[in-house]
Phi, psi and omega in degrees: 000151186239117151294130179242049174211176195202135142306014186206028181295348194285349180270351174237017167092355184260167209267136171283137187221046186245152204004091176224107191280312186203138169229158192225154185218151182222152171255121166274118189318306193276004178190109209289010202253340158262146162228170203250171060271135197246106113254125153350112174285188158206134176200101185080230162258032189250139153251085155295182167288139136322265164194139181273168196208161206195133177201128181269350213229048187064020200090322193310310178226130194222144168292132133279150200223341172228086180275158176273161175124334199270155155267350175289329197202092140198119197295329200280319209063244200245342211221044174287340166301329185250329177238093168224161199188133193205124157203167178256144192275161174303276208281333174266107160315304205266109108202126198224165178216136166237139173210176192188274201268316194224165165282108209215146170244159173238130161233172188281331167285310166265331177103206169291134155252111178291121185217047189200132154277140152262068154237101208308334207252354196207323196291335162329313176266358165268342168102000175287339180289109186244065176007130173312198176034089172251122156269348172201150192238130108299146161266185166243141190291357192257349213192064176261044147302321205261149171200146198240154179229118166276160152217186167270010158281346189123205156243149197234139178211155203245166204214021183188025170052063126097033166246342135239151190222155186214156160276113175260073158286344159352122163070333193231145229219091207230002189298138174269110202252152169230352148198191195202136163282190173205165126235171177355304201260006205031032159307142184237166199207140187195139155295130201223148165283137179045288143355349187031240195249102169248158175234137172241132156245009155107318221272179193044242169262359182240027255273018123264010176280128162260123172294146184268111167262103185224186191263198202302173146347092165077314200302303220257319235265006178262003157292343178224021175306317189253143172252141176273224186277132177256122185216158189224154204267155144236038159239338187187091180277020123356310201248122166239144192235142187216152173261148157241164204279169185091349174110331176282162168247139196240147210195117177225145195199145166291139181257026246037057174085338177265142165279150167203164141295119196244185121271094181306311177260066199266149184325328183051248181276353181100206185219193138253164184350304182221095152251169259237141188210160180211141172250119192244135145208170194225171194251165119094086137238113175307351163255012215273118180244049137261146184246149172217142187275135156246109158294120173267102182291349165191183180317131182225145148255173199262124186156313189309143171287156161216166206237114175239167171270127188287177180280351185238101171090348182078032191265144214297162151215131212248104140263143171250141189304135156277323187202188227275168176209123179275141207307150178095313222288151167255144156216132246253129185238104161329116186265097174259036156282132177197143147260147176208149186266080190253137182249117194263138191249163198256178176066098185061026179022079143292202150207111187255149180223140182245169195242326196249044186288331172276007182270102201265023194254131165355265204333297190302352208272327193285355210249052167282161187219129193270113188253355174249133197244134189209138183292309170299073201234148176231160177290300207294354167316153149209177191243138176241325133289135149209141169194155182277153178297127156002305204278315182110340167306287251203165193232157169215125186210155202223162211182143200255132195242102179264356155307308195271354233339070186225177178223097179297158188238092178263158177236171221209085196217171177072024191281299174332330201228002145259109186234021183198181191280313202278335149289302218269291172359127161278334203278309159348120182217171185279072235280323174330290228243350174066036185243164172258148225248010183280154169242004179281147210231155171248121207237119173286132169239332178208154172219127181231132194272348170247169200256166237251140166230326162201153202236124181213124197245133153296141190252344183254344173216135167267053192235304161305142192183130180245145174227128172248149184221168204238242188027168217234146181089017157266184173283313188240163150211017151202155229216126185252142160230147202239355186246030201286355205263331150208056146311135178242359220239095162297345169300307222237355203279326174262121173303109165324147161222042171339303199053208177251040152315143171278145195268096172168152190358125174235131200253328198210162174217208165162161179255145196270153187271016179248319194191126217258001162279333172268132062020097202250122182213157161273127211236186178266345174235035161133200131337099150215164186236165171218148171300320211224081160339310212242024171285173189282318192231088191300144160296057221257123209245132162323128205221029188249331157258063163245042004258014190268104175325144142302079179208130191275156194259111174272349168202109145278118163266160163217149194278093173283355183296127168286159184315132178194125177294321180276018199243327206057020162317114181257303216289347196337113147110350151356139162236123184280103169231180179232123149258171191254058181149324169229061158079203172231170210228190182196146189225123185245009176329303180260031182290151170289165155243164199060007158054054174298197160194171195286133179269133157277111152324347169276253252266288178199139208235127140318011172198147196220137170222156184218161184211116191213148351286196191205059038301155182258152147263305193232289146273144200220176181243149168216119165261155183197144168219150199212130205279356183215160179315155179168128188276129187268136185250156080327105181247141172257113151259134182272170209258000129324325181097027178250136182280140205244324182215175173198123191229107190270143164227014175056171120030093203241161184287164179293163181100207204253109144209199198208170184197156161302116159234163201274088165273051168252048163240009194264317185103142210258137187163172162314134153207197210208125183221135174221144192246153188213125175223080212046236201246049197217152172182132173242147168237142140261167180260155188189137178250124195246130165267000000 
């Protein structure tokens, strides 16, 4: 071998080869004396162009024909480590097409030519269009006007040596997702490398075309060249939410029939890269202290059901009258439909949460609140994972701690009883008393030296929590903790569960909603599952030939809403998945069948609770009757939303019974006692003098 290259090649005729991430070389087929080289620079975390380079003599000695350096000309953009690409036409020595970020041709006659746009939205029907990122050029050697392009786009090919181009994608599937969405009916909506934010909804000829969301003609659209984390509303799938790298959020929703777009969220202090966002909601929350009038259009006694409309979508609430209601009269109705939005941010790993994301009015859109109380805080902090309990009480989030150079694990609790900047705000103070006045409370539970890839809560006890991580050359790379709801030990609370896992990145998990012992989880080579999470050395088996590629998979979802007519939920046990390189996937393995559907407790419930008498004074009896064995909770709440008493009764038989209960420690006032009974739960009201 002959070196041809230097830190000082350009003085000796040699190829520079001092801060160069990469180089590709093309030979030209009709005459063996020329060669080509395209390289990648480095600066800072950026790969620019370098330099292109040209040798008539076989390597021994080279010229620059493209230099680096310029902002006029650089075909690589920032991502020449990733995208580069050079060939020579067969028949022209002196005619070379180089791509990275855009397309450009060169001859000994015109010089350089730009001759590919990357804009998705307009330029395709002008014939300028090539997907970003080329990764390979062919001419074809019998015809070389044809010339073909790999990109992160498909392929593009030009039939006149790069002066117009079209895609030839049919059938074939190379998009890189880094996550996926669902809605009700199981149109999907997912983030992507270079593609930025597609939706798919099944219509027209093609039921794998994805639409593209980005902003106007050139202006807007380099802002959504990358797509983050994605979530679609199942209370008003209307409202959909997507991140772009920098931290902003994006909240896009109909409009008289029309789409649009906000920046919901905007970069602020910034994010991480693509952050992380998680949307929790419920048909039914009982502390919920929003209202909506009901206008009685007639006479009502009291015993009648009445229907009034939530603020979201207008989906029904179901009451029974306490007293009489007269034609005119108004009444003000507990809005239990309810959502909130957390968002993770960079600068001090904050976490931010609305309470009102479907809610399109100013006031509510502005009203995030911080929710992680941390001693320490650095800008360089960031939040990387985050996502909620079932329930909607509790948070779970992982964060890049850069002092420590570790990635911590938080917990969150007491999210029920945060309903304002002033409950929820860690920052929230008293101006009287100068003390702070958020009730929500904050716990380190776990730290990890490689980073956090995913956060997956058992939908049926949040006490289960997997934590997945990524880097290359460990041991674990996923981790259970079974206490997480009052872990305090950040050393010990999370476990290996490796098993005979491949040793390398698990990107994604989930607990399956039939049984929260399988474990579903996505890797750097595909799919795999276990029977039994909480075995000492879990079992884990390949799930890649039911069509699923050895390719990693960056996010699995799965649709916990039950099959429900008025929500218009079809998918209940749907499995979602995003792979980095073939698109998205769909799994109906655990789907329900028979259109089982959700019992709401508002609309109509099999278990019942009463408290008589009503008022209370010192003792009162609660009858409950619950159609199947099932161990039963009592929870007491002031009409703050603060939990006041808990009453376990363990393992109680179906049917009708009843028990004592003390309010004289509650004190005289209102209150809201709900029973949780398996996965069923009621509230009643009650008053103590």
């Amino acid at each position: 071998f002959t070196k041809i290259s230097s830190a000082t090649g350009l003085e000796e005729n040699l190829i520079l080869d001092a801060n160069v991430s990469r180089m590709m070389f093309a030979f030209a087929p009709s005459d063996p004396n020329f060669v080509y080289c395209i390289a990648a620079g480095i600066s800072g975390t950026d790969y620019p162009l370098s330099n292109i380079y040209q040798s008539k003599d076989k390597g021994l000695t080279w010229s620059v024909i493209g230099p680096g350096g310029s902002s006029y000309f650089n075909p690589l953009g920032t991502e020449g480590n990733y995208a580069l690409a050079i060939a020579v036409d067969p028949a022209n020595p002196e005619f070379i097409m180089i791509g990275g970020k855009d397309l450009y041709s060169w001859s000994f006659a015109t010089n350089w030519e730009k001759i590919t746009i990357d804009e998705p939205t307009d330029l395709p029907n002008r014939g300028f269009y090539v997907h970003r990122d080329q990764h390979i050029i062919l001419f074809n050697p019998a015809n070389p006007n044809s010339v073909f392009v790999g990109t992160s786009g498909g392929v593009a090919v030009s039939d006149n040596r790069g002066t117009t181009w079209r895609t030839i994608n049919r059938n074939y599937n190379v998009t890189q997702f880094f996550s996926v969405a669902y809605s009700p009916t199981g149109e999907v909506l997912g983030g992507s490398m270079d593609n930025g934010i597609l939706y798919m909804d099944f219509q027209g000829n093609d039921p794998k075309y994805a639409t593209w969301w980005g902003g106007a003609f050139l202006a807007q659209f380099l802002s959504f060249r990358h797509g983050g984390e994605a979530d679609i509303s199942m209370l008003d799938p209307d409202f959909k939410f997507y991140t772009t790298p920098g931290g902003t959020v994006h909240r896009r929703l109909l409009i008289e029939n029309q789409s649009t777009y906000q920046n919901y969220y905007t970069y602020a202090n910034g994010g991480a890269w693509l952050s992380p966002i998680a949307l929790h909601e419920t048909l039914y929350d009982p502390l919920s202290w929003d209202t909506v009038n009901f206008v009685a259009d007639r006479d009502y006694s009291a015993g009648e059901t009445i229907v009034a409309q939530s603020m979201i979508r207008k989906l029904p609430i179901r009451r029974v009258l306490e007293a009489d209601l007269t034609a005119g009269d108004t009444l003000k109705v507990q809005d239990t439909y309810q959502a909130m939005l957390v968002v993770g941010k960079q600068g001090k790993a904050s976490a931010k949460v609305n309470r009102h994301p479907l809610n399109g009015r100013d006031e509510y859109t502005n009203q995030f609140h911080t929710v992680i109380k941390r001693d320490r805080l650095e800008e360089q902090d960031q939040l990387v994972k985050v996502e909620f309990s079932a329930d909607g009480k509790n948070l779970f989030a992982a964060l890049w701690d850069n002092s420590d150079s570790l990635y911590y694990m938080y917990r969150v609790t007491n999210l029920e009883n945060g309903r304002d900047r002033r409950t929820m705000d860690t920052d929230a103070w008293d101006p009287a008393t100068g003390l702070p006045t958020a009730v929500v409370e904050t716990a380190l539970i776990g730290a990890f030296d490689q980073v956090v890839t995913s956060i997956a809560i058992d939908h049926n006890n949040a006490n289960n929590v997997l934590v997945t991580c990524g880097n290359y050359g460990n041991d674990n790379y996923i981790y259970l903790c079974r206490n997480a709801l009052t872990a305090a030990d950040s050393v010990n609370s999370f476990v290996p569960v490796q098993g005979n896992l491949p040793q390398a990145p698990v990107y994604t998990s989930l607990f399956n909603w039939r049984n929260s012992s399988e474990v579903i989880v996505g890797t750097e080579y595909g799919v795999y599952s276990t029977a039994n999470i909480f075995a000492p050395t879990p079992t884990w088996a390949s799930e890649n030939n039911n069509g699923m590629e050895i390719l990693p998979v960056y996010e699995i979802r799965q649709q916990k809403f039950a099959n429900n007519p008025e929500l218009g939920v079809t998918n209940h046990g749907v499995i979602y998945a995003a792979t980095f390189g073939r698109g998205l996937y769909t799994s109906n393995t655990f789907e329900s069948k028979g259109g089982s559907t959700f019992t709401n407790p508002i609309v109509a419930s099999n278990i019942e609770v009463n408290i008589t008498p009503n008022p209370v004074s010192d003792v009162a009896t609660i009858r409950y009757s619950i159609e199947n064995d099932s161990p039963v909770l009592f929870q007491v709440y002031n009409l703050q939303g603060q939990l006041v008493k808990n009453i376990n009764l363990g393992n109680q038989p179906a049917g009708s019974n009843e028990m004592s209960f003390d309010s004289s420690d509650l004190g005289s006032g209102t209150f809201l006692i709900r029973m949780n009974a398996g996965n069923q739960q009621t509230t009643s009201k009650f008053v103590v003098r």
